[in-house]
C-alpha positions as CSV (number, residue, x, y, z in Angstrom):
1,X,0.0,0.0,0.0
2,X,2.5,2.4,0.6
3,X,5.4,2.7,-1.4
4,X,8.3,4.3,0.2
5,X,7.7,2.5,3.4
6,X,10.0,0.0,4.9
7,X,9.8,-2.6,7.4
8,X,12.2,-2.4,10.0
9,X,12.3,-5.9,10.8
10,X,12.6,-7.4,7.8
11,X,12.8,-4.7,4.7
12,X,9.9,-6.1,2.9
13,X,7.6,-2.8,1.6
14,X,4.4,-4.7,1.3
15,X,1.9,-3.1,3.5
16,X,-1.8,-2.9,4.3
17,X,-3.9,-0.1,6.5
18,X,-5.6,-1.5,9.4
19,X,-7.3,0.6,12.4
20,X,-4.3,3.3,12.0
21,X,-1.5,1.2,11.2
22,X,0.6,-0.2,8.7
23,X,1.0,-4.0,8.8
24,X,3.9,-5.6,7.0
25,X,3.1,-8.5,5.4
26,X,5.1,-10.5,5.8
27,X,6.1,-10.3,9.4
28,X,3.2,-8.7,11.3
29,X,4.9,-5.6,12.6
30,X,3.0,-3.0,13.0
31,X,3.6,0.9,12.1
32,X,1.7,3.7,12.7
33,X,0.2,5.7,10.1
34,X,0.9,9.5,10.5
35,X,-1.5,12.1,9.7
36,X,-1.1,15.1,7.6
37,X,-1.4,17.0,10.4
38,X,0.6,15.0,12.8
39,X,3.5,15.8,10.4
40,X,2.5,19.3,10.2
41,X,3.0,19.7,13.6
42,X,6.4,18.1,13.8
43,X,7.7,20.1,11.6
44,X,6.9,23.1,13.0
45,X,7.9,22.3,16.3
46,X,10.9,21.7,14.6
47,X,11.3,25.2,13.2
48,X,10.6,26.8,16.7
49,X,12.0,30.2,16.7
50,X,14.7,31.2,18.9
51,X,13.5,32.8,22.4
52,X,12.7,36.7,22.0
53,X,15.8,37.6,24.4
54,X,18.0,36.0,22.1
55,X,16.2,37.5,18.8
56,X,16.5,40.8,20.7
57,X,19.9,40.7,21.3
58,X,21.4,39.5,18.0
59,X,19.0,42.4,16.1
60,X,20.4,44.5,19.0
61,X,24.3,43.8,18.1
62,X,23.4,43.9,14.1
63,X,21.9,47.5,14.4
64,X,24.4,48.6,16.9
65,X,27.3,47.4,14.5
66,X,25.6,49.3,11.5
67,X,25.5,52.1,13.4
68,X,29.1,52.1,14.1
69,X,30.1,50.8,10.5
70,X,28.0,54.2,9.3
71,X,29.7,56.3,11.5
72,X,33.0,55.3,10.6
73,X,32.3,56.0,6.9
74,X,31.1,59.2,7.4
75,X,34.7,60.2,9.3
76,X,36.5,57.9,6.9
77,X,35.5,59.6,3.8
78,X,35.0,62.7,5.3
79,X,38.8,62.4,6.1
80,X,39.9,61.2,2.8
81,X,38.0,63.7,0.8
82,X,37.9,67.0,2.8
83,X,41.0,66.7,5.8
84,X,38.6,66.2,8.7
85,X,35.3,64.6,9.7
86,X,32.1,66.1,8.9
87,X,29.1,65.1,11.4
88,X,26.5,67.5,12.2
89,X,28.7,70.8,10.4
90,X,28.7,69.6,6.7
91,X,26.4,69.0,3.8
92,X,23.0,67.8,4.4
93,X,23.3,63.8,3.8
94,X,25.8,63.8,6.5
95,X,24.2,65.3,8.9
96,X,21.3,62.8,8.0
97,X,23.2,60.2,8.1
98,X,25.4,60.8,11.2
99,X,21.5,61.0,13.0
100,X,20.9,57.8,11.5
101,X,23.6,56.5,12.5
102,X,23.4,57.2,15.9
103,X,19.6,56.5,16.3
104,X,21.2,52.8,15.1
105,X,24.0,52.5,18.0
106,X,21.6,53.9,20.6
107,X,18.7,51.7,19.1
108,X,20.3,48.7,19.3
109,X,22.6,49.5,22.9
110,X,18.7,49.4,24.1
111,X,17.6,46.4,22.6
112,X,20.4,44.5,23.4
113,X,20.1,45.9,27.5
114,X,16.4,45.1,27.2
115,X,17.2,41.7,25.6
116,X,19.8,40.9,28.5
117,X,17.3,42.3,31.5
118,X,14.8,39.6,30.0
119,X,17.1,37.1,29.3
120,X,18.3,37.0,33.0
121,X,15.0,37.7,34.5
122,X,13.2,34.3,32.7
123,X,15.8,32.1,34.7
């Protein structure tokens, strides 16, 4: 009955449904017959997300790290092109982008405290 099935006692694939189960054929053992949903359910207990303190702090180190990334590329260039760092005194984008920037380290410096303070506080 079903194909890709195989008996673990003696590898014969010849089955037949009864009351739930698989019988082999040849040797009588019995196997049970999983439901769509019973697999359904496995595999999404399977793909269980990570705990929200942990999701918090890794989202908390990626912002604060792009934050930091930004602001060094601001002074970088800034240095390279004009002989000092422009943050809040140059053209417009900077300015922009050094607020950015720091919304990003401060941002995620929370999340990841909040992250911790729950993380500590389940156990």
């Amino acid at each position: 009955m079903k194909k890709d099935l195989k008996c673990p006692m003696c590898d014969s694939s010849d089955f037949k449904e009864e009351n739930g189960y698989y019988v082999c054929q040849i040797c009588g053992n019995k196997i049970p017959v999983q439901s769509k949903a019973d697999k359904q359910s496995k595999q999404s207990s399977e793909k269980q997300k990570k705990p929200l303190p942990d999701r918090l702090i890794r989202n908390g180190l990626i912002f604060l790290v792009l934050g930091i990334v930004l602001l060094l590329g601001i002074a970088i260039i800034g240095s390279a092109v004009y002989g000092r760092a422009y943050f809040f005194d140059g053209y417009f984008i900077t300015r922009v982008l050094t607020t950015v920037a720091i919304i990003w380290i401060v941002g995620g410096f929370i999340t990841i405290i909040v992250g911790l303070l729950m993380k500590f506080s389940q156990k």
